[in-house]
N, C-alpha and C positions, 0 to 999 in steps of 0.2 A: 141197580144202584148207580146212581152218578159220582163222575170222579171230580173230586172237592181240585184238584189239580189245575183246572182249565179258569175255574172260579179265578182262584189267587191266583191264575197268570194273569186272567184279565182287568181284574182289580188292580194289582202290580202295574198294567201297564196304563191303565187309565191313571191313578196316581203318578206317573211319570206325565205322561203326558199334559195332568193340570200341575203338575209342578214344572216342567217344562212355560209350559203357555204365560202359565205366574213370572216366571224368571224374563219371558221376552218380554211381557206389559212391564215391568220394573224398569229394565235397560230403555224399551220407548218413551217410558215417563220421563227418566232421566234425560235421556237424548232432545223430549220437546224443552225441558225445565232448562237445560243447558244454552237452548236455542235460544230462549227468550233471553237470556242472561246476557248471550252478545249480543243480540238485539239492542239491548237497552244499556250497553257497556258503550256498543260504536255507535250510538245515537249521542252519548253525554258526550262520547268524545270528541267531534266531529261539530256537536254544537260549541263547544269548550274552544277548542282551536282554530273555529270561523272567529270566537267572540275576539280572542287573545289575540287573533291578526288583522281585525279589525281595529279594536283599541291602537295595537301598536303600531300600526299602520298610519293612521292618524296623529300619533304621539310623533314618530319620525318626519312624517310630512313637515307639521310646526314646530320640530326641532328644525329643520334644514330650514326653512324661511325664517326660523327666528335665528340663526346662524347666519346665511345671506346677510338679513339685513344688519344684525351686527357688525359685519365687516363690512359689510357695504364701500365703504369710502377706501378701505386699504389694504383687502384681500378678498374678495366676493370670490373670486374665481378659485383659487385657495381651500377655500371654507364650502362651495360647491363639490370640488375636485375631491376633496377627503371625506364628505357625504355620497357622493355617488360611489367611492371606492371602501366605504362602509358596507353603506350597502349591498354593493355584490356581495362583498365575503361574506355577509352575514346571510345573503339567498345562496350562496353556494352551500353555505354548512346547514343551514336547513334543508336544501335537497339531500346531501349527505345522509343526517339523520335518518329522513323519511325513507329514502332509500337502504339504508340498513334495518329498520324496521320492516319491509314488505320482505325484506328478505328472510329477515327473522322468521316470519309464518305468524299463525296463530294458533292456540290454543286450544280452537273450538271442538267437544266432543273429547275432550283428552278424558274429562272423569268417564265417559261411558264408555272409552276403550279402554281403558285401564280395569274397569268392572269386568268387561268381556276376556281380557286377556286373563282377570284375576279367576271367572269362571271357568276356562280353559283348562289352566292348570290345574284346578278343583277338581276337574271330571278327570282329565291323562292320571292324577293320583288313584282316582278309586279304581283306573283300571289294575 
């Protein structure tokens, strides 16, 4: 007679193993689905903040010439001098920004570590 034993070990471990394989295809779903997501987050954004420094790029230029020429006759140098000393401060604190932002990090992959770290704990429990 055969011993029914070897049977349910090996059933046992094949159901591990496709409940294993299931649990990596989920986490790699997630991991491409997440990828895409910044993808298409640092693409808006990046278009968004060429568009917004172009615009304002442009709005400042003919703010300063339409300033010049308004003083023209009795402070041009004046109305320069306080446009160009705008301007830096205003590129200093957008370096600023940007720069505390790259420092910040990102995000990317946090749901599928947080899954991994959630499954972790899941399994050190059932031991």
């Amino acid at each position: 007679m055969s011993d029914p034993a070897p049977t349910r070990l090996g059933e046992s471990l094949k159901g591990f193993a496709e409940s294993g394989l299931a649990t990596l295809q989920t986490r790699i779903e997630l991991f491409a689905v997440e990828l895409k997501e910044e993808k298409l987050r640092a693409g808006s954004f990046l278009f968004d903040t060429v568009l917004a420094a172009l615009f304002i790029g442009f709005g400042v230029i003919f703010l300063m010439a339409f300033l010049t020429v308004l003083f023209w006759d009795s402070h041009r140098l004046l109305a320069l001098g306080l446009g160009t000393t705008g301007l830096f401060i205003a590129g200093v604190w957008a370096a600023t920004r940007a720069a505390a932002r790259l420092r910040a990090g990102s995000r990317l992959f946090s749901a599928s570590l947080a899954e991994i770290a959630h499954d972790r704990e899941a399994l050190r429990r059932k031991e």
